[in-house]
Steps between C-alpha positions, in 0.01 A plus 500: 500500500667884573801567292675799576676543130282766341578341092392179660207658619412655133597186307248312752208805447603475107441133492137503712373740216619331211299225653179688569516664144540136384185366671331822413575464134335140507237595708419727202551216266240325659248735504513568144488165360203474743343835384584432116465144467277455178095515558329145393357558163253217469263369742645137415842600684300594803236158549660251280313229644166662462574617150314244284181596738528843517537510112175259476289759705602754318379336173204425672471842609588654150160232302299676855588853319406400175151328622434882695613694180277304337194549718593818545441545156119440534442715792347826371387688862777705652295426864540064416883601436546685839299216692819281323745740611404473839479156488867436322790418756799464261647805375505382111116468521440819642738617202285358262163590645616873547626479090152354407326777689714772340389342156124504630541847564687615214231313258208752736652786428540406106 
């Protein structure tokens, strides 16, 4: 509605930004408690359902590591270890075929 009394008018203008600094200020709220909320520090937090699987495949995975360090250990030709690197799908492999090679190599050049 018009209202012709000007400190009307100012009280009204005064209220309407107190109100959009107020919804701005929570707006801002918001978005940091969305944008700082703490990161999930275990993989349990994020799948707890899943966890007692997930933790049994990666125990299987970790006695899979050992078995390849082990045969690793036996390989003595650089060229069988690349033909295994090639092969290898999972990063930790590849890891452990690339150390094995470096070893190869490092015992050549003693």
């Amino acid at each position: 509605e018009a209202t012709l009394d000007l400190a009307e008018r100012r009280r009204i203008r005064s209220a309407i930004r107190e109100l959009q600094r107020q919804e701005l200020e929570r707006d801002e709220e918001t978005l940091a408690s969305k944008r700082f909320r703490p990161e999930r520090s275990s993989h349990r937090q994020d799948n707890k359902e899943n966890w007692p699987q997930s933790r049994h495949l990666e125990e299987e995975q970790q006695t899979a590591l050992a078995a390849l360090s082990e045969q690793l250990k036996a390989i003595t030709s650089v060229e069988e270890l690349t033909k295994l690197l090639r092969a290898a799908d999972e990063y930790e492999e590849r890891k452990l075929i690339r150390a094995a090679i470096r070893k190869l190599r490092a015992e050549e050049i003693e």
